[in-house]
C-alpha positions in Angstrom: 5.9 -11.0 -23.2 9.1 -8.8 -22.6 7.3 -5.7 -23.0 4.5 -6.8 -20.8 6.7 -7.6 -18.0 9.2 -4.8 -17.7 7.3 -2.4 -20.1 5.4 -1.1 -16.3 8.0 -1.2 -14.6 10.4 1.4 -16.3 8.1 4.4 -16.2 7.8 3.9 -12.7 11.4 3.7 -11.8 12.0 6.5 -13.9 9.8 8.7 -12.3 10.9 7.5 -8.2 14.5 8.5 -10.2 13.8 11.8 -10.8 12.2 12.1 -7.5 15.4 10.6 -5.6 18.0 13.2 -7.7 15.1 15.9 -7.3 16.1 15.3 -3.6 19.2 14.5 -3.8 20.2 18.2 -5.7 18.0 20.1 -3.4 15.8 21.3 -6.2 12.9 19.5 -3.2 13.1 19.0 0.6 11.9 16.6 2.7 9.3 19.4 4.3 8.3 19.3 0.5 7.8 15.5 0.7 5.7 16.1 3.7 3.2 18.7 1.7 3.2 16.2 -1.3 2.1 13.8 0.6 -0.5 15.5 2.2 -1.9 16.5 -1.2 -1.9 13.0 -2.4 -3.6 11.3 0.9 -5.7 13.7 1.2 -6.9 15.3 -2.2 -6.3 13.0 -5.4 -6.5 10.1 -4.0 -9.4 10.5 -2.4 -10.7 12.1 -6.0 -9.5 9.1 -8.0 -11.2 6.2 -5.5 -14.2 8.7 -5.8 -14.8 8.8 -8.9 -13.6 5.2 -9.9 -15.9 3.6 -7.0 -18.5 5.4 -8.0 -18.7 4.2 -11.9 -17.8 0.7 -11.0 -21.1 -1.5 -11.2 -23.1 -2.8 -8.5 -22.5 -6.6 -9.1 -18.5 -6.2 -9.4 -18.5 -4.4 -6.1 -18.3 -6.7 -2.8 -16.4 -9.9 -3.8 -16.6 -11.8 -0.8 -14.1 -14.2 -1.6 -11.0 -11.3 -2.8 -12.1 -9.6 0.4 -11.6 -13.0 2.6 -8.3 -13.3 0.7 -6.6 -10.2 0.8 -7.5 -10.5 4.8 -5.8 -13.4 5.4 -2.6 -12.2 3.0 -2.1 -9.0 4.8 -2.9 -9.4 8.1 -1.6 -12.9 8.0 1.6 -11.4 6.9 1.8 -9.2 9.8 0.7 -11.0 12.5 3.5 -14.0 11.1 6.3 -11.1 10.9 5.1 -9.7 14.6 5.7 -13.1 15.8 9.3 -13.1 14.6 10.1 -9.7 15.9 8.9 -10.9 19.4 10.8 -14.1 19.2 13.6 -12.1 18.0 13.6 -8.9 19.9 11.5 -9.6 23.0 10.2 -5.9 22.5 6.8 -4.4 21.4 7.5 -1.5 19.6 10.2 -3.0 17.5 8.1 -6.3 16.9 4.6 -4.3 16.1 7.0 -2.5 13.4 8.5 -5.1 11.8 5.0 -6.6 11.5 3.9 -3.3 10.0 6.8 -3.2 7.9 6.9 -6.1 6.3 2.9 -6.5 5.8 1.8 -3.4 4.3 2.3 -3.4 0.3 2.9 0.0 -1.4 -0.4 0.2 -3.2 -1.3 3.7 -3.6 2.3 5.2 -4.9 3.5 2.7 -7.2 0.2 0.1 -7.5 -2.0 2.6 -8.9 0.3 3.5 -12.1 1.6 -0.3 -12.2 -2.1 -1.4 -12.1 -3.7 0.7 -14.2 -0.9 0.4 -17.4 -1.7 -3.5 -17.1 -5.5 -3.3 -16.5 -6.8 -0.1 -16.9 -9.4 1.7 -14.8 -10.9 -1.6 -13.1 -7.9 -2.1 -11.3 -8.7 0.9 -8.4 -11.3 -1.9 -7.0 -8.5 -3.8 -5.6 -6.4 -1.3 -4.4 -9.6 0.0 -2.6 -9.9 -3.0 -0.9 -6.4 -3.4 0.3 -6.3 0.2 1.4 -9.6 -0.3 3.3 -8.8 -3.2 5.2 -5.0 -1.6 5.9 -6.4 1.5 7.2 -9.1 0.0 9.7 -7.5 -3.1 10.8 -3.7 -2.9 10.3 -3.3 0.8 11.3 -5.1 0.8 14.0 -4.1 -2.0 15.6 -0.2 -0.5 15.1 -1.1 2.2 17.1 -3.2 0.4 19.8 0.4 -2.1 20.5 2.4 1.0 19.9 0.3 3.1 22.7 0.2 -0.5 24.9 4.2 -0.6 24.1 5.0 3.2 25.7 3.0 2.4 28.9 0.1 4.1 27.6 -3.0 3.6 29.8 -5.7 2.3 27.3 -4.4 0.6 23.9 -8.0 -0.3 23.5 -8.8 3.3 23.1 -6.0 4.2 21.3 -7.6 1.7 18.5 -11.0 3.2 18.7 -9.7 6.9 18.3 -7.4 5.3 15.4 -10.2 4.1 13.6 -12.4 7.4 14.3 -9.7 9.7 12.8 -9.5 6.7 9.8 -13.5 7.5 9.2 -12.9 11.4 9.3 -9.8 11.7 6.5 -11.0 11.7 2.9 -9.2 8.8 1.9 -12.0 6.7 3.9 -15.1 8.8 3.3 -14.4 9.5 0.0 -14.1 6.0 -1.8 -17.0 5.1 0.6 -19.2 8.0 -0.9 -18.3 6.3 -4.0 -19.4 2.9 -3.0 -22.7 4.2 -1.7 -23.2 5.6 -5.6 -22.5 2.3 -7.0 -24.4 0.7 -4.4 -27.7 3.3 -4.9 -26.7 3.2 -9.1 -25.9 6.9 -8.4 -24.5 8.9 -11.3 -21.9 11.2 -10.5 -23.0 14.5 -12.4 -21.0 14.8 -15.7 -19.1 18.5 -14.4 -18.4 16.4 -11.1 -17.0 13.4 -12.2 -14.7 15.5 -14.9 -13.4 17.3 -11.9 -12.8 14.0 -9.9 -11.5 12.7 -12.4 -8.9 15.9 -13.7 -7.8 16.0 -10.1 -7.7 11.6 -9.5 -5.3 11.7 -12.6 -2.4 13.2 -11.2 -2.0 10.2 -8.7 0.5 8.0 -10.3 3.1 10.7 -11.2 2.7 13.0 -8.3 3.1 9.8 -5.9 5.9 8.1 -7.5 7.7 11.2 -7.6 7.0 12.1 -3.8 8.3 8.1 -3.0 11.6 9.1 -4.7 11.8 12.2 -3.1 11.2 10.3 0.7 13.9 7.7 -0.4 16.5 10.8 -1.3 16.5 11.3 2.5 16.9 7.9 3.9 20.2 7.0 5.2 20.8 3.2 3.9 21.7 0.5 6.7 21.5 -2.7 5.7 21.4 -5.6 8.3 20.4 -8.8 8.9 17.3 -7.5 9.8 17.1 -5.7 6.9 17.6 -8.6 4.8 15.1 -10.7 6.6 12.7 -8.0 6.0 12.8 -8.2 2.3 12.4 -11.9 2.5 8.7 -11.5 4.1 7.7 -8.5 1.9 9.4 -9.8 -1.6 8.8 -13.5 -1.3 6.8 -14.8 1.7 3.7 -12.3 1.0 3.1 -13.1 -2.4 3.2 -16.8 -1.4 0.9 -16.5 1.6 -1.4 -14.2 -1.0 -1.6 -16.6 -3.6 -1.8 -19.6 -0.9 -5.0 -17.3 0.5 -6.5 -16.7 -3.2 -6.3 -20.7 -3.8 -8.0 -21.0 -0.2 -10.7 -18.9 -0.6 -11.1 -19.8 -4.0 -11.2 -16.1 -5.6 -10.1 -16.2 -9.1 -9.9 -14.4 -12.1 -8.6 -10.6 -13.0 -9.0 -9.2 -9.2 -7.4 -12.1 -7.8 -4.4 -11.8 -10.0 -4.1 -8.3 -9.1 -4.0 -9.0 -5.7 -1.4 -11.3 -5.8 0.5 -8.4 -7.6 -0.1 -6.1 -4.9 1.1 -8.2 -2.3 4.2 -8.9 -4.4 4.8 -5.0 -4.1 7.5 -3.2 -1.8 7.0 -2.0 1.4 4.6 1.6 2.1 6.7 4.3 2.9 3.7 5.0 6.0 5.2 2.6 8.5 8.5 4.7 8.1 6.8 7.9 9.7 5.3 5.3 12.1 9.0 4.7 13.1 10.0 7.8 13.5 7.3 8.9 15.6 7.8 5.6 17.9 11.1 6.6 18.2 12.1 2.5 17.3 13.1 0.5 14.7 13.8 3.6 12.3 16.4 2.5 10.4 15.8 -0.9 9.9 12.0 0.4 8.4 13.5 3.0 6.6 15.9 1.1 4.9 13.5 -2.3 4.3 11.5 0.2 2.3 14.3 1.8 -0.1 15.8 -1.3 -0.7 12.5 -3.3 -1.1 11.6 -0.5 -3.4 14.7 -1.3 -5.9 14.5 -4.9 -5.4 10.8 -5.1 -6.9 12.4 -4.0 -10.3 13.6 -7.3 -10.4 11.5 -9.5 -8.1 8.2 -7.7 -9.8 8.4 -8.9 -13.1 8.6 -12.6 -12.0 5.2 -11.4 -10.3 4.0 -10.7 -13.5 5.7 -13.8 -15.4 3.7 -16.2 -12.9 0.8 -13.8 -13.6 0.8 -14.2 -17.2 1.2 -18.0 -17.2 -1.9 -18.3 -15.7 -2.0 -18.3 -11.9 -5.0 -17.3 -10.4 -6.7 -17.4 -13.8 
């Protein structure tokens, strides 16, 4: 049980590590963040999703009732957290942040390797699906409040060219293609799928070391804010996740990876969301290193409730 719990944790850490003293020695940069990043949105990940969509079978593909679920655990989380920055702030930008913050789980950096040393390949599916409704829904609508929140003249567009320029970046088209395969019972060709696959590989490490590298660069505030903060992402997500799994009545090996997700710390995306506002930049930056290192404790509990048999 011990070595189930922390035995995927500790590779992970490790490799963030390396990432942070990578940064903190000056052996990387933050522009070199920037172009790691890059490569991962926009070249392995897009590989991996590809090629793991695209050999997952027809009949496992659209579960109706994970999709309902994970719906109501993310966005719920981030209109609920929205609502609290409003009450608390009185101000859009700050509010639509926290919300943003608080809501969006770090799936593709540290789920993927977490995932996949618990379940193996399978696991992609749901990361597909939290990544999916994240990028059309809870993206776009940050930028739409964001554009409404600096006197922009149409928030409405704003979401439409949000969710054009979504469609256009590999990391939408790409597990899509691979959806359509399984959906058609397409086979990748064999020299193809090899070279999806060769490329998809390098996600975990590459992302976990670029999240280390980010956090090297983050000056640490902590607040009550801050605090607060960790409270929706660490505790109050998982709950409302597991509270929308029971609801929709999705069970079994998806839904418990679900619930793991949500349990997960906070994407390092709504950080350059921040920054690019020009609002609520320390309080996101810091949510998400210190939600980071929290989940090496709060995580395994995840798993604990996991293994006992929630959401069996």
């Amino acid at each position: 049980m011990l070595d189930r719990i922390v035995g995927p944790i500790l590779p992970v850490a490790l490799v963030i590590i390396l990432g942070y003293a990578a940064g903190k020695r000056g052996s990387l940069s933050r522009a070199d963040s920037l172009v790691i990043s890059r490569l991962v949105l926009g070249w392995i990940f897009p590989a991996l999703l590809l090629v793991s969509m695209a050999a997952t079978p027809r009949s496992q593909l659209f579960d109706v009732r994970l999709i309902s679920a994970t719906f109501a655990g993310i966005m719920g989380m981030y209109l609920i957290a929205l609502l609290i920055g409003w009450l608390r702030y009185r101000e859009l930008k700050a509010a639509t942040l926290k919300g943003f913050v608080t809501a969006y789980p770090d799936a593709a950096f540290m789920g993927i390797p977490i995932l996949q040393a618990m379940y193996g390949g399978d696991s992609i599916y749901t990361v597909l699906v939290l990544n999916l409704i994240a990028s059309l829904l809870m993206i776009p609508m940050t930028t739409m409040l964001l554009t409404v929140a600096a006197g922009g003249s149409s928030g409405w567009h704003a979401f439409r060219s949000s969710i054009a320029q979504a469609v256009r970046r590999p990391l939408m088209w790409a597990p899509a293609l691979g959806i359509l395969c399984s959906v058609l019972e397409l086979k990748l060709p064999p020299l193809l799928a090899e070279s999806f696959h060769l490329m998809g590989k390098a996600t975990p490490g590459v992302s976990l070391l670029c999240l280390g590298l980010i956090m090297s660069s983050v000056p640490l505030k902590l607040s009550g804010e801050v605090w607060g903060n960790l409270g929706l992402k660490l505790l109050l997500q998982p709950a409302l996740m597991v509270a929308a799994v029971l609801l929709f009545g999705a069970k079994g090996i998806y839904a418990q990876q679900m619930i793991l997700l949500a349990a997960l710390p906070s994407a390092t995306i709504p950080a350059m969301f921040a920054n690019e506002a020009g609002a609520y930049q320390s309080e996101a930056a810091t949510t998400i290193l210190v939600s980071t290192a929290l989940s090496i404790v709060t995580f395994p509990f995840a798993i604990y409730l996991i293994d006992g048999g929630l959401a069996a």
